[in-house]
C-alpha distance (Angstrom), angle and dihedral (degrees) to the residues before:
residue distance angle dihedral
X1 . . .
X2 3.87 . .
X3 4.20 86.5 .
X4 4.22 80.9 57.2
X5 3.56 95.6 40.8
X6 4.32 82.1 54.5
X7 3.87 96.8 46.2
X8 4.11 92.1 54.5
X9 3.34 92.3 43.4
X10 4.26 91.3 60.7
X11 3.51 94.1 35.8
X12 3.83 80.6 49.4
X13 3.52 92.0 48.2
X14 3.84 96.2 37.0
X15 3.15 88.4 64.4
X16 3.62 104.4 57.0
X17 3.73 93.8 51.2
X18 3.58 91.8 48.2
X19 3.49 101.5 87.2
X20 4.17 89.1 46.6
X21 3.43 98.1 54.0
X22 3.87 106.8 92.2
X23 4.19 82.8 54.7
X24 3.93 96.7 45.9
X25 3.86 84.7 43.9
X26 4.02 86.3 64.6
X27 3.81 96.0 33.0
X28 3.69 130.3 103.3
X29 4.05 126.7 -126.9
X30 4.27 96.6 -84.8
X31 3.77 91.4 43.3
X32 4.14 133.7 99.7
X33 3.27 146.8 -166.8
X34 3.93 84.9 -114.8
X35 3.50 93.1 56.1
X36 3.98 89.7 44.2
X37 3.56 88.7 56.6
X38 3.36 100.3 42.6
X39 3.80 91.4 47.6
X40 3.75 94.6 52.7
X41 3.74 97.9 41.5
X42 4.27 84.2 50.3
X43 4.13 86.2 58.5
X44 3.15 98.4 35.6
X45 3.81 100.6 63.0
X46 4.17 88.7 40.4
X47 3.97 89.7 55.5
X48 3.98 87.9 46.9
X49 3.86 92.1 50.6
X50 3.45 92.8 60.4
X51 4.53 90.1 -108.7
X52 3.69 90.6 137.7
X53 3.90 98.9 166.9
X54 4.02 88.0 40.6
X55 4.12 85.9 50.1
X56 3.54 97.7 55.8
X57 3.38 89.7 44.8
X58 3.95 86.7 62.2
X59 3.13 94.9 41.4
X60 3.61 97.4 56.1
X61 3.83 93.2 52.4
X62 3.66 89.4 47.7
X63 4.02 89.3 52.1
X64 3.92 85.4 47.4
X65 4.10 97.1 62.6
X66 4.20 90.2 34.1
X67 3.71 101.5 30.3
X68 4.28 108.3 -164.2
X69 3.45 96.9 10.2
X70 4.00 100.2 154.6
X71 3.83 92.2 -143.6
X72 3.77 94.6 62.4
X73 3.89 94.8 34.4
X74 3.78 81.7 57.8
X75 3.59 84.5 51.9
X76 3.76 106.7 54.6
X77 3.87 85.4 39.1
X78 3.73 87.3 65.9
X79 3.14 97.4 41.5
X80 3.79 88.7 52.7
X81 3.53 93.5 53.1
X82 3.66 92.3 55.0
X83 3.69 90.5 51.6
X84 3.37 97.6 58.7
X85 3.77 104.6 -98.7
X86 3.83 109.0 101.4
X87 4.21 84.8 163.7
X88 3.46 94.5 73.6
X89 3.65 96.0 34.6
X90 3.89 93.5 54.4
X91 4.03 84.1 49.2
X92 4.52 83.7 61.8
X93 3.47 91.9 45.3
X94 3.69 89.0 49.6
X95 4.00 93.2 46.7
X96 4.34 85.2 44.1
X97 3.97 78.7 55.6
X98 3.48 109.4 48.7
X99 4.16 90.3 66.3
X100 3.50 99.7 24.7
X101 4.13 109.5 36.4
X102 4.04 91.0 159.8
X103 4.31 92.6 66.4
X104 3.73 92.1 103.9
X105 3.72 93.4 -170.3
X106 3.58 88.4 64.3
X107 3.85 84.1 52.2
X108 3.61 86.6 53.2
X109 3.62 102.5 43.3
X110 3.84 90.0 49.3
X111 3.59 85.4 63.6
X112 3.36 95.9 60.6
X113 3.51 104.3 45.9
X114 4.13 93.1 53.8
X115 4.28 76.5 46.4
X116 3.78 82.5 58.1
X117 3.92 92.7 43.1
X118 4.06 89.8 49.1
X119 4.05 88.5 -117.5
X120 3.92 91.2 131.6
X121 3.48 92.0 166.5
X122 3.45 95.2 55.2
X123 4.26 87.9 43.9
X124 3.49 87.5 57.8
X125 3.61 99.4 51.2
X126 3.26 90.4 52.4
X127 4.09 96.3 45.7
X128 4.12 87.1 47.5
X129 4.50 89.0 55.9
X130 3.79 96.1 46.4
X131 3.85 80.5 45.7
X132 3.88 91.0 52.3
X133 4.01 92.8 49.9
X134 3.88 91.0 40.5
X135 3.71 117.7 23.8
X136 3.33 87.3 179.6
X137 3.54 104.6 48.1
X138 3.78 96.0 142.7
X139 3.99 112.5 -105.1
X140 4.01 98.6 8.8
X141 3.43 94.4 119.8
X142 3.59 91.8 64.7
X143 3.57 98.3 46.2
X144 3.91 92.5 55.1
X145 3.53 90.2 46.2
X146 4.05 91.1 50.3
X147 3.79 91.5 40.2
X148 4.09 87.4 60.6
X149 3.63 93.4 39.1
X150 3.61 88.5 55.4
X151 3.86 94.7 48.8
X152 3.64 91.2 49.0
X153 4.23 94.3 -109.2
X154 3.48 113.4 153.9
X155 3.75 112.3 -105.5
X156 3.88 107.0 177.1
X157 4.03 97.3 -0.7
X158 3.47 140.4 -66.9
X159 4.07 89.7 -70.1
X160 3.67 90.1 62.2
X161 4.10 110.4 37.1
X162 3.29 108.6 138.9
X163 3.50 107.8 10.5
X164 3.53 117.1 113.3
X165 4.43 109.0 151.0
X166 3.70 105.8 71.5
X167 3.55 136.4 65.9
X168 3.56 104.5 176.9
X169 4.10 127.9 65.0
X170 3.29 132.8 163.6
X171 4.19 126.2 173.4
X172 3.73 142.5 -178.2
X173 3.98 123.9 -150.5
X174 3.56 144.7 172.2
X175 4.19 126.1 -152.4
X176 3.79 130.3 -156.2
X177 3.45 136.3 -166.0
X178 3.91 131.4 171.6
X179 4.15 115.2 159.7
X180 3.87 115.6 -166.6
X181 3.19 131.9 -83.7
X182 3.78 95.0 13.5
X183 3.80 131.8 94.5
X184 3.97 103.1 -135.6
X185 3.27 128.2 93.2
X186 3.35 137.2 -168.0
X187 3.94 123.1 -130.4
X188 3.69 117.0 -179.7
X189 4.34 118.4 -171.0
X190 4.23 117.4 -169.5
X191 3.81 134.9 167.8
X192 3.73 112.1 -162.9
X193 3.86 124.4 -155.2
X194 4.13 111.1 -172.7
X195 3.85 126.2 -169.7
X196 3.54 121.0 -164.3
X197 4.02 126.1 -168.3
X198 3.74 120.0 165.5
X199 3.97 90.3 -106.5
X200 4.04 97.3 48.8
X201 3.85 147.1 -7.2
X202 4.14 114.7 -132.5
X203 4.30 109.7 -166.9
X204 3.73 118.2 -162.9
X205 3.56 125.7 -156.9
X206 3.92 148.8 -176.9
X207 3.65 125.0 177.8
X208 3.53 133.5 -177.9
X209 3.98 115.4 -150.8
X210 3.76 135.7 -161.6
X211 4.00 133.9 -173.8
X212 3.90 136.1 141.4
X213 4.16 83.0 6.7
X214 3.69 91.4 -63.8
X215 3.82 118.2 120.8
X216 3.85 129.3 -151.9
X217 3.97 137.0 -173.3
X218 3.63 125.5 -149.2
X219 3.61 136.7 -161.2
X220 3.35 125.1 -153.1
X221 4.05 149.5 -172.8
X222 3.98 126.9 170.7
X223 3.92 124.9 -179.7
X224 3.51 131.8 -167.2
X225 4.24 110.9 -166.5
X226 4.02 100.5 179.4
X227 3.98 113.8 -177.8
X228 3.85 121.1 178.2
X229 3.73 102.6 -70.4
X230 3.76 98.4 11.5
X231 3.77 149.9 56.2
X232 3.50 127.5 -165.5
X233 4.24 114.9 -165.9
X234 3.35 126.3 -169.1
X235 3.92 138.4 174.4
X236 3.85 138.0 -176.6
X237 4.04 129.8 -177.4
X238 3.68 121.3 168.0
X239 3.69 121.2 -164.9
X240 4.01 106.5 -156.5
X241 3.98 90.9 -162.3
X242 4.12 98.7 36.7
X243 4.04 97.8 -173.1
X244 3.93 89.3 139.9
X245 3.69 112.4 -6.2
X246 4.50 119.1 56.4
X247 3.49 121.3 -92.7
X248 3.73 89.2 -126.0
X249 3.47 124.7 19.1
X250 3.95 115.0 -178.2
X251 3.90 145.0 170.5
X252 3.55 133.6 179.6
X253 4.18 111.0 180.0
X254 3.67 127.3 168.6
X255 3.69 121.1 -152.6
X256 3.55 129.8 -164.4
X257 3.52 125.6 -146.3
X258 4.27 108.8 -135.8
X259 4.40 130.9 -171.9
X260 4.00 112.4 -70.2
X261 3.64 97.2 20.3
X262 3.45 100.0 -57.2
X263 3.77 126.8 153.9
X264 3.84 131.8 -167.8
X265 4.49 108.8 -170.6
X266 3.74 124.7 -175.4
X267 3.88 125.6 -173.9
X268 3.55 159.4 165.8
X269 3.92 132.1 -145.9
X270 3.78 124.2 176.4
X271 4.07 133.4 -171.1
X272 3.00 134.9 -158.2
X273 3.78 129.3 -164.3
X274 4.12 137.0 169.5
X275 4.07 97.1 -61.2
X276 4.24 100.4 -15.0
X277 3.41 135.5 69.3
X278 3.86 141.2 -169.0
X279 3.67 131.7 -140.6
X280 4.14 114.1 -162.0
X281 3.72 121.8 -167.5
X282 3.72 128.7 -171.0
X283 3.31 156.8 -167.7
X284 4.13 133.4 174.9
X285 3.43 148.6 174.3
X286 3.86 131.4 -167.1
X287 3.68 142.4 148.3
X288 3.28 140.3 -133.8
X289 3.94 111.6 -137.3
X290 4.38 109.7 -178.9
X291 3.96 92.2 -88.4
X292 3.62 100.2 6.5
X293 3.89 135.3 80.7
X294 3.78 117.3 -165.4
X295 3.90 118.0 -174.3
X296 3.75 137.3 174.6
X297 3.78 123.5 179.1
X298 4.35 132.9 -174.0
X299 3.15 127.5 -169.5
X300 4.14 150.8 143.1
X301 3.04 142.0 -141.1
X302 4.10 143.6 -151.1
X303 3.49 134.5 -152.7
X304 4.09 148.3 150.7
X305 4.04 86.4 -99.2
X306 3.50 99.1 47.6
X307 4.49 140.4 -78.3
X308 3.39 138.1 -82.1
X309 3.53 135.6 -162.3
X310 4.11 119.4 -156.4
X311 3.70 138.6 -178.0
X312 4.03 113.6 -154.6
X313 4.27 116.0 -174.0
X314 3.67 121.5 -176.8
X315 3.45 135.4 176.5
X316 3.75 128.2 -174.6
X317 3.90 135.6 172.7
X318 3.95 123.4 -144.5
X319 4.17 112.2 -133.2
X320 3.27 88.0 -179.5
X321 3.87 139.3 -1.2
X322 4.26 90.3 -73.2
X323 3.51 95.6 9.6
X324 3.92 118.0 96.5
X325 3.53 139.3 143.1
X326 4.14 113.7 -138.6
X327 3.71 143.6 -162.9
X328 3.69 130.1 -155.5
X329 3.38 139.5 -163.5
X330 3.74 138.6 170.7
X331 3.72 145.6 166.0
X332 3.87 135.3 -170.0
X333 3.23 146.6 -179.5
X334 4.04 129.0 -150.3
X335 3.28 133.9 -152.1
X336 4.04 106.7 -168.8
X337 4.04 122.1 178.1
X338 3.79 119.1 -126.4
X339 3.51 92.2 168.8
X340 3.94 145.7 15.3
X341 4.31 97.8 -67.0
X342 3.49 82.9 -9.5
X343 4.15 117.4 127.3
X344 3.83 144.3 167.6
X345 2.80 124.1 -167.3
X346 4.05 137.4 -137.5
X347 3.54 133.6 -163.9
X348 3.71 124.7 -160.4
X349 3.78 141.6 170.5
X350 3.88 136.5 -161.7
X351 3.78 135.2 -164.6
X352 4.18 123.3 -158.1
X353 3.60 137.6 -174.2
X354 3.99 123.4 -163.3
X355 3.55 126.8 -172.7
X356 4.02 124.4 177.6
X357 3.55 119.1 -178.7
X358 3.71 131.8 171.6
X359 3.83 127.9 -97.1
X360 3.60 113.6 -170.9
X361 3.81 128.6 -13.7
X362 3.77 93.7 -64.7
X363 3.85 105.0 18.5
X364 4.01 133.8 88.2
X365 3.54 130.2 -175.8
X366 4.03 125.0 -162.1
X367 3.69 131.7 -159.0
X368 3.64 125.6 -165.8
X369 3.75 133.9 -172.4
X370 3.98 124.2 -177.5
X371 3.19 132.8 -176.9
X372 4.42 125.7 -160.6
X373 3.79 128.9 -167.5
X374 3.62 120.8 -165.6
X375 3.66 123.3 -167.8
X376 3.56 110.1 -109.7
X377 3.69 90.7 -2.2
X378 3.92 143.4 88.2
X379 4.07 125.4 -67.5
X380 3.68 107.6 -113.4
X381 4.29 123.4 -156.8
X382 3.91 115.1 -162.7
X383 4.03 107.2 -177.3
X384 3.43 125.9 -176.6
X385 3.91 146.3 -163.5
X386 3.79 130.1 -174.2
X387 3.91 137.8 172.1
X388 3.82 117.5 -158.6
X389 4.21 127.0 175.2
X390 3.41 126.7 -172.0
X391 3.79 134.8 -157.2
């Protein structure tokens, strides 16, 4: 009976101390759990009331009796932040994380102070680990998402850097091409419809196309489905007549988002017309620099009539969020078959300038002019104008 009377009485007692033990842990010999409590209770209410100076003062007493303790490192962190020093609060968190890497909100508020400091990279990082322990760590979604916004990563694609307040667009454009000394032209119409959710964007499109007096429709889809390190892109048109553009026309890339706004891409495309097809593969790199988008893309492709292998570079420099000003470049060379494992081959080069610009508080229109140069053949010129609004 007296052994029984012993084991309820520990239980009893283990119980009580229980919820103290993390704080007596990082307490010294003349320190309690009272005092712990007190302490942190004290700071806490100064650091809610705005008293910054008077909170850290707190704090720093608190951190004196239970030196480490993660709850009150936490605390003067905060309180750091508010008071305008996110350097020495990110070094807390830090401390908080080298013993205790599972407290996501250190995670989290990590992130914020290298958001304060400008090192978005670094904010991101530590956004995408307290999303790994917690994928449901309310709001962390949006702070990875701003954290590579802010850095300049791509997010949904070059089209869409930046942009983060509409979800609807819709657009209407026209395309013309002439090449010298030839009589056809090329005249390209689209209407656009865009949906944009914060997991994925879906693009519809239909086109109407007309060259040498023949006349084509096209119907199209794109998607972009980015996740945290990752984007996958894909798009699908179908033309149900194909006189000049493919019956199918698809591409499936995967781009992966790298440290300080770097981004490595690889892809495939295929098309297929009446009795030929061609198979595109590719591989790019670009990065994403605050204001400025730099891009380069290789590739070749395969067909009945011969290959070709091309090298495309852009560059392009945001004025505002859908404002930018870009510059193209591209060269390519052919390899065509006049005869059975016979080839020439044909080298040509292009040259384009883009400029969007806003019209209206929720409208942008883009012009485009290109210019192409093939050896021993004519000069082409493809402009093109487009109006998009968003809601």
């Amino acid at each position: 009976m007296r052994i029984l009377r012993l084991g309820v009485t520990l239980c009893l007692a283990g119980l009580f101390f229980l919820p103290w033990a993390p704080g007596l842990a990082w307490a010294d010999e003349s320190a309690t759990h009272q005092d712990w409590d007190l302490g942190y209770k004290n700071a806490r209410r100064l650091s809610e009331a705005g008293s910054s100076e008077e909170a850290l003062r707190a704090w720093n007493r608190l951190l004196a009796d239970f030196p480490g303790a993660p709850d009150a490192l936490l605390g003067r962190g905060i309180s750091l932040l508010k008071a305008g020093d996110p350097q020495a609060a990110a070094g807390d968190f830090e401390r908080i994380l080298a013993t205790h890497p599972g407290y996501v909100d250190a995670w989290v508020l990590l992130g914020d102070s290298r958001s304060e400091l400008g090192q978005f990279s670094a904010a991101e990082q530590a956004y995408a680990e307290a999303a790994r322990r917690d994928p449901l760590y309310p709001g962390i979604d949006g702070r990875i998402d701003a954290a590579r916004t802010a850095a300049g990563v791509q997010v949904l694609g070059p089209e869409t850097v930046g942009v983060r307040d509409w979800r609807w667009r819709a657009g209407a454009g026209v395309e013309y091409s002439t090449f010298s000394g030839r009589r056809d032209h090329w005249l390209r119409h689209a209407a656009t419809l865009e949906r944009r959710t914060p997991g994925a964007t879906v693009l519809g499109t239909v086109a109407r196309v007309r060259k040498f007096g023949l006349v084509d429709h096209q119907l199209g889809t794109e998607l972009w489905l980015p996740r945290r390190l990752w984007t996958l892109h894909a798009n699908l048109a179908v033309s149900p007549n194909a006189d000049i553009v493919p019956r199918w026309d698809g591409t499936l890339e995967l781009m992966r988002t790298l440290p300080e706004g770097w981004e490595a891409s690889l892809g495939a495309r295929h098309l297929r017309y009446p009795g030929n097809r061609i198979d595109i593969v590719m591989a790019g790199i670009a990065r994403y620099l605050r204001e400025w988008y730099m891009g380069a893309q290789l590739g070749r492709s395969s067909g009945s009539a011969g290959g070709t292998g091309f090298l495309n570079a852009r560059v392009r420099r945001y004025t505002t969020d859908e404002a930018f000003v870009e510059l193209s470049l591209g060269a390519a060379r052919e390899e065509i078959q006049i005869a059975a494992g016979n080839f020439v081959a044909r080298d040509n080069l292009s040259a384009g300038l883009r400029w969007r610009m806003p019209i209206g508080p929720a409208g942008h229109i883009t012009l485009g002019l290109t210019a192409t140069d093939e050896a021993n053949g004519p000069t082409g010129w493809h402009s093109g104008l487009e109006y998009q609004r968003t809601w």
